[in-house]
Each structure stands twice: as C-alpha cells, then as structure tokens.
KENU-566295 format. One record per residue (C-alpha): residue number from 1; x, y, z negated. Coordinates in nm, 2 decimals, always signed. Each point is the difference from the previous one (the first is absolute). Example, Ala and Ser with C-alpha at 12.3 -4.5 7.8 and 13.67 -1.06 7.14 Angstrom:
% KENU-566295
{1; {+1.23; -0.45; -0.78}}
{2; {+0.14; +0.34; +0.07}}
This chain:
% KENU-566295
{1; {-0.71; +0.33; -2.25}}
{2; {+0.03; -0.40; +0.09}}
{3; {+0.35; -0.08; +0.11}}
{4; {-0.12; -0.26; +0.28}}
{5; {-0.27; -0.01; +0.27}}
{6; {-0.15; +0.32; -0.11}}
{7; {-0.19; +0.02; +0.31}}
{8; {-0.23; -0.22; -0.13}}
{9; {-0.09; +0.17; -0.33}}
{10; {+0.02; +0.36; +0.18}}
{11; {-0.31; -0.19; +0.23}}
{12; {-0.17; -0.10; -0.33}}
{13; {+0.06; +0.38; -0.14}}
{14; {-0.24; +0.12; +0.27}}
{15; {-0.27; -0.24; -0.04}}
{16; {-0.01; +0.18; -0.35}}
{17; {+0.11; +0.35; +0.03}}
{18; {-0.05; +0.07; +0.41}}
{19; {+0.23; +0.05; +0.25}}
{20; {+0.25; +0.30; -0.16}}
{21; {+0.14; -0.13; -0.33}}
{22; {+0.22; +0.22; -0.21}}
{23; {+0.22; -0.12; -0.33}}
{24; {+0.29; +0.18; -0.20}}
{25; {+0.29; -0.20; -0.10}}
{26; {+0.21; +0.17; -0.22}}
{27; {-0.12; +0.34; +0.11}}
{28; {+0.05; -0.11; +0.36}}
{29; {-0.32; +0.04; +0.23}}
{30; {-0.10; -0.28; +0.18}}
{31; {-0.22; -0.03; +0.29}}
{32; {-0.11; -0.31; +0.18}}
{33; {-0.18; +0.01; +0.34}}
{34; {-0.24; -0.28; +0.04}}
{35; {-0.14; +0.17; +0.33}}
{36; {+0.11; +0.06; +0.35}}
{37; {-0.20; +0.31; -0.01}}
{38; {+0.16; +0.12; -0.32}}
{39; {+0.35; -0.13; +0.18}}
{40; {-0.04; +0.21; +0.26}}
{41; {-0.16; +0.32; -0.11}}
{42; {+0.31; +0.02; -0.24}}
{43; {+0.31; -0.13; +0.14}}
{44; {-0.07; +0.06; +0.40}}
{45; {-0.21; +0.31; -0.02}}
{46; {+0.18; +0.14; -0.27}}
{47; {+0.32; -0.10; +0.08}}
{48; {+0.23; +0.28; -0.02}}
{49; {-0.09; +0.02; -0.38}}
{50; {+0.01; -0.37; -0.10}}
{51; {+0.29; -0.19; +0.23}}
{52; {+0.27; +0.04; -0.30}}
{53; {+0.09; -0.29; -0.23}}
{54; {+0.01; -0.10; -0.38}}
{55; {+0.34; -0.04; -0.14}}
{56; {+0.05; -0.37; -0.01}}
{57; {+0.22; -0.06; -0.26}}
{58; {+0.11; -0.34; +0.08}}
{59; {-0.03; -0.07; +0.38}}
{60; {+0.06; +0.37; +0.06}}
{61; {+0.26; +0.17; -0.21}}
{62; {+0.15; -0.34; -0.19}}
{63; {+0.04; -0.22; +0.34}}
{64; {+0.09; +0.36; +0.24}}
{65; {-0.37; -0.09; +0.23}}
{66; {-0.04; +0.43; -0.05}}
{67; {+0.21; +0.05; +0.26}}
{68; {-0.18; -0.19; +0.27}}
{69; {-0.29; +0.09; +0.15}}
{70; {-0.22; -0.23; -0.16}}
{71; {+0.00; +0.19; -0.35}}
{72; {+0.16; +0.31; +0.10}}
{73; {-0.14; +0.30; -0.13}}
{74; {-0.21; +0.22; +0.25}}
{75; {+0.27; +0.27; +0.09}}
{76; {+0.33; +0.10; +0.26}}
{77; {+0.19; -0.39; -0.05}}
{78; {-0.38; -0.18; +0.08}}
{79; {-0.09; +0.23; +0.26}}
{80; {+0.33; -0.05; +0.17}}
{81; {-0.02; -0.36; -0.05}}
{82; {-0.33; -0.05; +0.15}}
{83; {+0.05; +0.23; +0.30}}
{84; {+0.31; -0.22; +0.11}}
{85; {-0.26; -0.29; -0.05}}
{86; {-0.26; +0.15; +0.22}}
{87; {+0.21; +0.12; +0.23}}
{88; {+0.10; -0.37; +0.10}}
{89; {-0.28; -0.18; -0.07}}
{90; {-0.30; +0.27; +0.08}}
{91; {-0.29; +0.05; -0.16}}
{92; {-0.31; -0.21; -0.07}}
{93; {-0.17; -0.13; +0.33}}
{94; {+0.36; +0.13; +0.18}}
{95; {+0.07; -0.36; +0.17}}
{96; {+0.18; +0.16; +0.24}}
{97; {+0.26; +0.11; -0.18}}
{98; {+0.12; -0.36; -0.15}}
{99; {-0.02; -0.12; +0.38}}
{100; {+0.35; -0.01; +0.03}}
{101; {+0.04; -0.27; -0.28}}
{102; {-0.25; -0.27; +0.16}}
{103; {+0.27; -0.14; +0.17}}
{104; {+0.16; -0.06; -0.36}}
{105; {-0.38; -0.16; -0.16}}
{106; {-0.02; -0.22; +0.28}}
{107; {+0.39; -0.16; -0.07}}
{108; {-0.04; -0.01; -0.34}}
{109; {-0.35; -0.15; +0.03}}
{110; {+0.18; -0.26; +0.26}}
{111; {+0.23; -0.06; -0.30}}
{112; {-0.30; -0.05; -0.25}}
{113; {-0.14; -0.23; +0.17}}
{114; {+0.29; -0.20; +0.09}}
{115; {+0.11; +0.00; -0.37}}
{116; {-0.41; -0.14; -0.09}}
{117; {+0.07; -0.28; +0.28}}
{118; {+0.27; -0.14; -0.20}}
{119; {-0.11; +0.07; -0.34}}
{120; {-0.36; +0.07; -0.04}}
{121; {-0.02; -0.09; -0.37}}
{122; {+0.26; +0.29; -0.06}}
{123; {-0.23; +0.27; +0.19}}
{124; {+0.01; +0.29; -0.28}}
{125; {+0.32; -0.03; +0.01}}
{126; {-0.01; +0.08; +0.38}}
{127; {-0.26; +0.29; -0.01}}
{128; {+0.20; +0.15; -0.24}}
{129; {+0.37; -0.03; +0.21}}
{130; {-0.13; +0.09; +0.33}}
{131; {-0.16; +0.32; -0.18}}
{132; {+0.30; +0.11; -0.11}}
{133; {+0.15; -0.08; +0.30}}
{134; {-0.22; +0.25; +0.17}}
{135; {+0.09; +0.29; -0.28}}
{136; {+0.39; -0.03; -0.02}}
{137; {+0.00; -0.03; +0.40}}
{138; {-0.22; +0.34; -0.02}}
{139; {+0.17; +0.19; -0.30}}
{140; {+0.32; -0.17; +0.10}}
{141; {+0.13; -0.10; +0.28}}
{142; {+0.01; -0.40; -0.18}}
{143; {-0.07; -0.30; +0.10}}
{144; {-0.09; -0.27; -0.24}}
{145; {+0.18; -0.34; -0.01}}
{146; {-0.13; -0.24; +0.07}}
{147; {+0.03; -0.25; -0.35}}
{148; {+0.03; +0.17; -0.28}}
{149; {+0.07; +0.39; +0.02}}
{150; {+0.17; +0.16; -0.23}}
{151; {-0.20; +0.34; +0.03}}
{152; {-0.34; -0.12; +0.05}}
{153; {+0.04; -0.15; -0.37}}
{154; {+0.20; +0.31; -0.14}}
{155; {-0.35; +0.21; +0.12}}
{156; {-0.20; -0.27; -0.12}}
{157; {+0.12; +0.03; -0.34}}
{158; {+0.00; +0.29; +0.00}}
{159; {-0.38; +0.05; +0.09}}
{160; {-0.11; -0.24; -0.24}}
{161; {+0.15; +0.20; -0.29}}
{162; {-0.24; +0.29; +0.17}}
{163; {-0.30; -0.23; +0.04}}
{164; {+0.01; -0.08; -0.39}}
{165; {+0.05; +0.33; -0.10}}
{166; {-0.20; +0.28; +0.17}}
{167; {-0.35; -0.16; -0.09}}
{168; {-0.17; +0.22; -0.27}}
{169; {+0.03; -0.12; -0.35}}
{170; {+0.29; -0.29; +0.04}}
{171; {+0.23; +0.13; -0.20}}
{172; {-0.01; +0.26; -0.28}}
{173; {+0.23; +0.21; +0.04}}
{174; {-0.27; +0.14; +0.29}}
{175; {-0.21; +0.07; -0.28}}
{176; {+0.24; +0.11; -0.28}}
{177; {+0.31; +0.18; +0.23}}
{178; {+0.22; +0.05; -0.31}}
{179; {+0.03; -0.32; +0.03}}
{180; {+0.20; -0.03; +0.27}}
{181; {+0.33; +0.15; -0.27}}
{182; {-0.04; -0.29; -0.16}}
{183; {+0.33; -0.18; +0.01}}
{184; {+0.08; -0.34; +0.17}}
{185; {+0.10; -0.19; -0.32}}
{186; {-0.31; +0.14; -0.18}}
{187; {-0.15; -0.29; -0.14}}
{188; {-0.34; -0.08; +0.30}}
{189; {+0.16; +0.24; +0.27}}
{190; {+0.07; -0.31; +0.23}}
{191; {-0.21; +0.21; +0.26}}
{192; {+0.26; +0.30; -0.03}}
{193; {+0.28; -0.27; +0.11}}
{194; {-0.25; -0.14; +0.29}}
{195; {-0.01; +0.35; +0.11}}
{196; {+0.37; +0.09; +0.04}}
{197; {+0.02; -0.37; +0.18}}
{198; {-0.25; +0.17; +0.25}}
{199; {+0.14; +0.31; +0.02}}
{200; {+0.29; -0.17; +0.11}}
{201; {-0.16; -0.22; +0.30}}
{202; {-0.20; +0.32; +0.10}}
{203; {+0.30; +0.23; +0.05}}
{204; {+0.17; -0.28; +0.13}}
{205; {-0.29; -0.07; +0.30}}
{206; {-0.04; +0.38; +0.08}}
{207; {+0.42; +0.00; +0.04}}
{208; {+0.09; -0.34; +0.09}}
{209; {-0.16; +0.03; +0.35}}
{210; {+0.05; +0.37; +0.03}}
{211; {+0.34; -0.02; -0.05}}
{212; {+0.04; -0.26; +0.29}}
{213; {-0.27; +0.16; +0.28}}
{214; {+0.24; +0.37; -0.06}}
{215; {+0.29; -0.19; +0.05}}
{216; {-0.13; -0.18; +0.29}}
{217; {-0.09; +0.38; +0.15}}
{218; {+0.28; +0.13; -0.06}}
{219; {+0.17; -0.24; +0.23}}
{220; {-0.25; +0.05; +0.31}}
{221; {-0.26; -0.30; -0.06}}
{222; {-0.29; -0.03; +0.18}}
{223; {-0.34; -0.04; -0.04}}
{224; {-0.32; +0.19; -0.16}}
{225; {+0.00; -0.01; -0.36}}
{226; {-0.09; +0.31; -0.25}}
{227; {+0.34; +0.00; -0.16}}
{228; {+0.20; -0.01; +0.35}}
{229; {-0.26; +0.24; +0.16}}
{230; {+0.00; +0.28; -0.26}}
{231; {+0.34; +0.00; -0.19}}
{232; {+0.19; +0.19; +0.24}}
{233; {-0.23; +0.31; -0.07}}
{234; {+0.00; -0.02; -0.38}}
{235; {+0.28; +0.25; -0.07}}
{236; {-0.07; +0.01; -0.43}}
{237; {+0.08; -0.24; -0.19}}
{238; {-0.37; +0.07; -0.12}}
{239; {-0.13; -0.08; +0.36}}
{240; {+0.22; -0.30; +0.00}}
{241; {-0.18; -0.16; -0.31}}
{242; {-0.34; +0.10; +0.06}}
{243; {+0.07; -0.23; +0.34}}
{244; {+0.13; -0.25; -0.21}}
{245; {-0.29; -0.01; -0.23}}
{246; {-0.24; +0.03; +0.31}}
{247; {+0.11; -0.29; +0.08}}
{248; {+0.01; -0.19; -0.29}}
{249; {-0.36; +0.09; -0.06}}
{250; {-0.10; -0.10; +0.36}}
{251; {+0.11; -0.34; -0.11}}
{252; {-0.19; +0.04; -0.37}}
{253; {-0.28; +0.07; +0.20}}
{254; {+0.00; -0.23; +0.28}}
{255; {+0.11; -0.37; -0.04}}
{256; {-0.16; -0.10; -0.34}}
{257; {-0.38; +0.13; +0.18}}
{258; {+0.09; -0.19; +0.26}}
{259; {+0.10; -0.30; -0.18}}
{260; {-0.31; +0.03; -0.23}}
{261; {-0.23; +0.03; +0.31}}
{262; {+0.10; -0.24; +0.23}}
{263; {-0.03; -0.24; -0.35}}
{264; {-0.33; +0.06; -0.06}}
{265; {-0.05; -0.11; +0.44}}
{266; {+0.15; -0.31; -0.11}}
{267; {-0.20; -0.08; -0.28}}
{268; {-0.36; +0.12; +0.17}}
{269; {+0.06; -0.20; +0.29}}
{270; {+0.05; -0.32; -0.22}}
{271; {-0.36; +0.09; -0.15}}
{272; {-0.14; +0.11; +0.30}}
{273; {-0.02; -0.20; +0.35}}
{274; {-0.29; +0.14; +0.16}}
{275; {+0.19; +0.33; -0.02}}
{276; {+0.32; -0.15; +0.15}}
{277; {-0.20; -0.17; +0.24}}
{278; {-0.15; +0.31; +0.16}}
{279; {+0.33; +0.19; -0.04}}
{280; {+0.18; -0.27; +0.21}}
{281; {-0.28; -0.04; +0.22}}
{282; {+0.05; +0.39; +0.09}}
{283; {+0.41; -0.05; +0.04}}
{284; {-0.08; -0.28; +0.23}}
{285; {-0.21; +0.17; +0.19}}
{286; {+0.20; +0.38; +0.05}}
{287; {+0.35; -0.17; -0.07}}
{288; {-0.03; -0.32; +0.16}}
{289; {+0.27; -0.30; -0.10}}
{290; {+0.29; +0.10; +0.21}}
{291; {+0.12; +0.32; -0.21}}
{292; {-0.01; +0.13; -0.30}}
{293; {-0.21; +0.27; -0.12}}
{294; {+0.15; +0.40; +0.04}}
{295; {-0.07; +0.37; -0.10}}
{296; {-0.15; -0.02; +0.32}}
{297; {-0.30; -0.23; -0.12}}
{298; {-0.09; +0.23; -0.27}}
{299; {-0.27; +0.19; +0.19}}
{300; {-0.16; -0.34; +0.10}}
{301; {+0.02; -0.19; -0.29}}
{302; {-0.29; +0.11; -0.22}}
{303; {-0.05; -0.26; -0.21}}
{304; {+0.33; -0.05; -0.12}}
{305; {+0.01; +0.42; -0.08}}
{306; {-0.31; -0.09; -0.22}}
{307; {+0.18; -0.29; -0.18}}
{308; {+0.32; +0.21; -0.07}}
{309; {-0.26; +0.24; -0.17}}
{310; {-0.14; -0.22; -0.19}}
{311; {+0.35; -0.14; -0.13}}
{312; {+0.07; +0.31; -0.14}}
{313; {-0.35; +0.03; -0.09}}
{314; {-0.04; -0.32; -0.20}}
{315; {+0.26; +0.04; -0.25}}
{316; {+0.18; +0.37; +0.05}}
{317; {+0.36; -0.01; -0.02}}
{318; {+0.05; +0.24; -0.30}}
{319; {-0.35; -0.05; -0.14}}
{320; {+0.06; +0.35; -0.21}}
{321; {+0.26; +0.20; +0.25}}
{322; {+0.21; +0.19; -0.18}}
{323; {-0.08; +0.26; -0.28}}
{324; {-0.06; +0.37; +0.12}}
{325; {+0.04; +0.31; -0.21}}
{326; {-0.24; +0.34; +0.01}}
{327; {+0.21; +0.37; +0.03}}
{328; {-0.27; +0.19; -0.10}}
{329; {-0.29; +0.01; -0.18}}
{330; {-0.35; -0.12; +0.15}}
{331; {-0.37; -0.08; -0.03}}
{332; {-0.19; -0.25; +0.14}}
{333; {-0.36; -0.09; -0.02}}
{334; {+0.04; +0.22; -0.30}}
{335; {+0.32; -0.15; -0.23}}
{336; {+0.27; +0.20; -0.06}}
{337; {+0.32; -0.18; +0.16}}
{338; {+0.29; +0.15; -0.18}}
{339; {+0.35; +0.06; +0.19}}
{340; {+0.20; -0.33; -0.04}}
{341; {-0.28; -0.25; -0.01}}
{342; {+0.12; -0.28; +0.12}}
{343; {-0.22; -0.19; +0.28}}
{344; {-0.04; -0.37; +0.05}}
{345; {-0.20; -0.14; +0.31}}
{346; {-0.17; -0.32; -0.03}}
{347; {+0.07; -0.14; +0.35}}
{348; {-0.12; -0.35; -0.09}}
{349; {-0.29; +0.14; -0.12}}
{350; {-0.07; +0.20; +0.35}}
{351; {+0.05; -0.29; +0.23}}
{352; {-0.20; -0.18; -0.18}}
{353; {-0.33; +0.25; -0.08}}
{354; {-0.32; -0.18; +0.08}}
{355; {-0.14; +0.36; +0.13}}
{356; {+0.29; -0.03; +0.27}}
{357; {+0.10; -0.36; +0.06}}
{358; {-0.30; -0.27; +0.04}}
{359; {+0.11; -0.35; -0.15}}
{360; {+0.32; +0.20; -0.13}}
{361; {+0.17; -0.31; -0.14}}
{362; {-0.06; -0.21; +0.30}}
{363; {+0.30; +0.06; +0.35}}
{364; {-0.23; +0.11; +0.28}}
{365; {+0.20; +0.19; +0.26}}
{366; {-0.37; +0.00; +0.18}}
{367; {-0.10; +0.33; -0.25}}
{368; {+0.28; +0.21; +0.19}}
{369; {-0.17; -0.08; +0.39}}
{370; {-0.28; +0.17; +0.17}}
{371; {-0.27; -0.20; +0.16}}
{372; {-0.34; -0.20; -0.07}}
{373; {-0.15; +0.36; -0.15}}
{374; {+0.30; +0.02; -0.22}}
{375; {+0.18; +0.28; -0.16}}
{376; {+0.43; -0.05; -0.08}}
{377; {+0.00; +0.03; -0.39}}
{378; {+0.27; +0.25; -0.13}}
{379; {+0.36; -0.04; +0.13}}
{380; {+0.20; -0.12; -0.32}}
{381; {+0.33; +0.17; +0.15}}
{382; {-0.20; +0.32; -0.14}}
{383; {+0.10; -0.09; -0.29}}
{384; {+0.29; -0.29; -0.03}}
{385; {+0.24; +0.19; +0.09}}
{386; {-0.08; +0.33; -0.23}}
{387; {-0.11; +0.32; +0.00}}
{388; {+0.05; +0.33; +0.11}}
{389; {+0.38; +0.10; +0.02}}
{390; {+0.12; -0.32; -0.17}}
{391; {-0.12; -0.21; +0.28}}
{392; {+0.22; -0.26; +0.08}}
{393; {+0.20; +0.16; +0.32}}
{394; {+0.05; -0.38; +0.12}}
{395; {-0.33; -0.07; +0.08}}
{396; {+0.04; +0.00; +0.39}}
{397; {+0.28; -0.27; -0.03}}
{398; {-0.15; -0.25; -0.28}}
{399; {-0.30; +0.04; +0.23}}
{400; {+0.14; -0.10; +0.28}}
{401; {+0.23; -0.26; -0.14}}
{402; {-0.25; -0.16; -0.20}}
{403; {-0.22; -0.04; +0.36}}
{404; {+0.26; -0.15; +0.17}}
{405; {+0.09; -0.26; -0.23}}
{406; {-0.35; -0.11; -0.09}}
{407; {-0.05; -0.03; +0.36}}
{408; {+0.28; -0.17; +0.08}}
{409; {-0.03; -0.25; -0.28}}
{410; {-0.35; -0.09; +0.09}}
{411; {+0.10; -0.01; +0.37}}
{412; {+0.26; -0.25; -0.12}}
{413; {-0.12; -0.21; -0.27}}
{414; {-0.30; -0.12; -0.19}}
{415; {-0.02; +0.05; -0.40}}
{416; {-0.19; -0.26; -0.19}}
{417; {-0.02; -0.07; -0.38}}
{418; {+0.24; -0.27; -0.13}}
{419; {-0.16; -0.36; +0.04}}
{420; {+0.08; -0.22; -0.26}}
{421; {-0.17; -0.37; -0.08}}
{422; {-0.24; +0.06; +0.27}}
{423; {-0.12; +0.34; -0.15}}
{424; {+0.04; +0.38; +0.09}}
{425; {+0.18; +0.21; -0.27}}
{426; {-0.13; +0.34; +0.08}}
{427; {+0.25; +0.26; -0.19}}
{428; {-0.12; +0.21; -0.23}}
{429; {-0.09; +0.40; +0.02}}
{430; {+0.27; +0.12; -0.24}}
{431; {+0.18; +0.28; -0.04}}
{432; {+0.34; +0.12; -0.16}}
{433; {-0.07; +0.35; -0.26}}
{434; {+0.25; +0.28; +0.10}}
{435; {+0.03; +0.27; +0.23}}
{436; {-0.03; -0.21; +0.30}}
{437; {-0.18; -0.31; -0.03}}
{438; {+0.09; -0.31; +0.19}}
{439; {-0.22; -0.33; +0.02}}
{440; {+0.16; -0.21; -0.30}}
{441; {+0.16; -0.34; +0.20}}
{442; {-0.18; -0.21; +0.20}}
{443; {+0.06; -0.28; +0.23}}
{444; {-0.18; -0.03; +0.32}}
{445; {+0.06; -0.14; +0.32}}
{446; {+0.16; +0.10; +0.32}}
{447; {+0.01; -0.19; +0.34}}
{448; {+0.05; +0.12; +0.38}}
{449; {-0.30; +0.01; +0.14}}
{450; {+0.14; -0.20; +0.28}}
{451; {+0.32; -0.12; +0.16}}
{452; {-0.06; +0.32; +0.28}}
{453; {+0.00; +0.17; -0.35}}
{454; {+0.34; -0.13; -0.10}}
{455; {+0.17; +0.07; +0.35}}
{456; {-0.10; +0.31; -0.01}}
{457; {+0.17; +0.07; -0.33}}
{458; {+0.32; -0.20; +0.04}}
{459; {+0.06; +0.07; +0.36}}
C-alpha cells in the first residue's frame, strides 16, 4: 500500500487491472474502486450492507476519532449521531433547512472579506478562520475573535493530527494492529507518542467547546446553535455525548472541506482569467456594484454554481473519502466479496475519468451548463462528498458557504498571479497527500476591483 498520494497509483492500478482492484494485506481484503459505477452500485445501492468502517488503529482507536461520526462504526452511537446531524442540517438538496443560518454566511463572509482587504497575502489563513467561524457559531453558540483565537487553533490541531492519520497505509499500525501495544519508549514508536499528543487535542476540541456552549445553556443564552438547541432534551449521559460528538464531527467534517475548496478557487482563478472574467461579468450583471452577493442570487447565478462544481471537481477535497467496511458477504460481476472487506474509493480518479469529464485536467465550469447543443457532464457532488449512508450530512451548508464566498470574493476583488521583474508567476497545481488535500502554498494577488469595491467592504 503507498503511504502518500495513493490516488495516483490506485489510477495507474486500473489502467492495468480495470476498474475493481482487489489485494490482501496481511490476510486483510482490500478493494479499491476506480469507478463511479462500481462506487455506486456498492456503497449507495448497497448501502445498508457496506456503510460500516475498518478499525483504524491509529486515527481511530489510538487518537479516540471512533467515537465521532467520521469513523464510527455503523451501529446505535452513529445512527444517533447522524440523525441529530440531519435533523439540523437536512438532507442532500434540503436548502431549506440551513435557511436560517444565511444570515450567519453572509457576516462571516463580510468578515472574510474584510480580513482579505487588509491582508490578502495571508488569505488561507482567512478561508480557514472564517470556516470555523461558521462551525463553532453552528455547533456552538461561539464567535471567533477576531486575531488570534484560541479555539479555532485548538480544532485546527487537532484536525491535522486526523488529516495525517486516517489516509490508508500512513502508518503501520493500520496494517499490523498489534502494533498499536507497542509501548511509548519502545525503540521507533515515536508515532505511539504522536498519537497520545493527538488524542489529547481531540478530546480536548470535542470538550473544550462543549463544555462552554452547555454552560452557556444552562444560564438562558440565546441563539441557534446544535448544542444550545438539543441539550435540554438529552436526559442520558449517553444522549449527552452522542451531542457532543455530533458536534465535534460537524466541525471534522465541515471547515477543513471548506478551507480545501475555497483554496483550490484561489489558486484556479490565478491560472484562469477568462473564467473569472465571465464569472464577474455574470455578478455584475445579476448583482450589480452596490451590494454584495446573497443566498438570494443563488437561483440566478449560473455560472458561478458551475465554477463551485468545478472547484470541487478539479482537485476533490479527500481525493479517497474515507475507508468503508462490508457486513456481509457479496458478489459482484461474479467475485466473491467476503464480510469485512474493506472498500477504498478512488475519488480523484472519478472526477477526473476521461469517459465522464472532457479535458479532465483543464477548470472549465462551462462542462456543468446547458446550452449550444450541450449536455451538463456528471455532478461531482455525486461523489465528493461520499457515498451511500456515509455521505457527508454537511453538504447543504459547505454548498452554500462555499457559493457565497466565491461570489463575494469575485464581486469584490480581482486575483492575478504574482508579477515579479516584469513577468507573471503563475502558481503551480500542487497538492498536499492526506485525507484532505489542500493546494501546497502559493502566492497570488488580490486587489479591489475598484474603490466602489472597497466602500462597499469597509463601510
């Protein structure tokens, strides 16, 4: 199994040995799916059989991420957890249900864009605050700092331990799980002491925040969050932490996609000015310059829904999701799938197939518009944001989050590669291995796209 970018050589795999390729690691079963067709004939179709997950050994048991929803086994504590989840956020295509947290985008979008004003060489940095802004103002009740906030960079450790550790194959003790009884001081267990440093920044962002929303409930605060909203009805202490790891997991699940999405809009409008061009073009036209764009536009923006397709399109924000387990037994297209195969889906690999995607390296948000005899190619959220009952229950609000601040910050601002001695320095199309892959840094350039631009921010 390689330990880094193993989307790549699972793509190579099917040029040689088709689109369903099975290998045994130390009597584990292994399948990868190279297909959207074998993608969805197993995990959506045949869901109720193949939703649980591999024991994890490291990000799982080691560093506690078992408890959340994200690598949860299928059963009563995931069930629960996910039920809370849809319950507030809805269910794919549901927009209406996340209505009452516009309000919230569009002031933390106002804060974005305010922070990119003053410090447009530091944008990641932004994406990645006013993400988690919108989570811990949802799960919560908080409201990040401005500055430097404490919480955002408790989570954000503790996510990063996650991001390094859940991807098949990057450490061993996921291969060999005796491993993890190795002791600390063993001589080359240095990752057993990196786990118990994770394990103790993940317990500490699921309570941390937890700890303070309750309190906060407790003494009649106000506002819609999911803590506030649903901890006066959890009677058990088991109802009480199946809340507290809903919400934990809605932040897992939410801010780093966001962060890696609205990246990879940075870094294809640097490459691309035609396409910003005729997204602006569009906001200028429906928008206008005296406002800023709302959930409102979203029915008449077309062009800038295709080009937040094709950002999570062009590079998919976990290129290989997250591994799913089989319960039972199965055959398809006549192999025997024994229970507890574990299943890996090569979502890199789909958003990218030359039978779906024409020019599948290139950023056209054009392929996802009707018109001139044209048929939309495949919508990539089929697939981005998983499968069957694993998908992501947040994909309403990173939609819609992700729309409003690409709109916004084209509205705003133009983005143009660095100049330097006279020349362009267009940035590179590179990408960080792990469970969610960002754009590795680059520098581009940010400027209002005129002083009615500015006002509009500042005043």
């Amino acid at each position: 199994m390689p330990s880094e970018y193993q989307w790549e050589t699972f793509a190579e795999w099917k040029t040689r040995w088709g689109d369903v390729t099975s290998l045994t690691l130390l009597g584990q079963r292994w399948v990868i799916l190279n297909s959207l067709e074998a993608a969805v004939d197993l995990l959506d179709k045949k869901s109720a059989s193949y939703s649980d997950r591999p024991t994890m050994s490291m990000a799982g048991e080691l560093m506690g991420w078992s408890q959340a929803l994200i690598l949860s086994p299928y059963g009563d504590r995931f069930r629960d957890i996910r039920r809370l989840l849809h319950r507030y956020l809805g269910s794919r295509g549901q927009f209406d249900r996340i209505e009452p947290f516009y309000g919230l985008l569009q002031y933390e979008t106002h804060r974005f864009v305010t922070r990119l004003l003053h410090s447009p060489e530091h944008f990641v940095d932004h994406i990645r605050k006013s993400a988690g802004g919108i989570i811990l103002q949802m799960g919560y009740g908080y409201r990040v700092k401005d500055g430097a906030d404490p919480l955002v960079q408790l989570v954000d450790r503790a996510l990063d331990g996650l991001t390094a550790a859940a991807t098949p194959g990057s450490f061993l003790v996921d291969i060999v799980p005796a491993l993890r009884f190795v002791p600390s001081w063993f001589p080359g267990a240095s990752w057993k002491r990196k786990a118990a440093s994770w394990r103790a920044e993940t317990r500490a962002m699921a309570d941390v925040p937890f700890e303070m929303a309750k309190d906060e409930a407790a003494h009649g605060g106000e506002g819609t969050n999911l803590i506030g909203d649903n901890i006066g009805q959890a009677t058990s202490e088991q109802q009480k932490y199946h809340l507290k790891m809903a919400a934990a997991s809605l932040y897992a699940g939410g801010a780093d996609t966001t962060v890696s999405s609205l990246s990879t809009f940075f870094l294809a409008m640097a490459r691309y000015p035609d396409v910003q061009r005729k997204a602006q073009q569009e906001l200028d036209a429906v928008v206008k310059s005296d406002r800023m764009p709302t959930m409102a536009d979203y029915g008449r923006l077309p062009y800038i829904r295709a080009l937040v397709s094709e950002c999570l399109r062009w590079h998919p924000i976990g290129p290989l999701g997250i591994p799913h387990q089989s319960t039972e037994d199965d055959v398809y297209r006549g192999y025997f799938l024994p229970k507890g195969t574990v299943f890996v889906a090569n979502i890199w690999y789909m958003t990218r197939d030359p039978k779906i995607y024409s020019d599948p390296s290139e950023f056209k948000p054009e392929r996802f518009l009707e018109g001139d005899g044209r048929v939309p190619e495949q919508d990539p959220r089929y697939s981005v944001f998983g499968f069957g009952r694993r998908i992501c229950p947040g994909i309403n609000l990173a939609d819609a989050s992700i729309f409003l601040m690409c709109a916004t910050t084209l509205a705003l601002f133009d983005i143009r590669p660095v100049v330097e001695d006279g020349k362009e320095i267009i940035p590179e199309v590179a990408y960080t291995t792990g469970t969610i892959s960002y754009p590795k840094p680059f520098r581009c350039s940010i400027k209002p796209r005129s002083a009615k631009a500015e006002a509009l921010i500042t005043g």
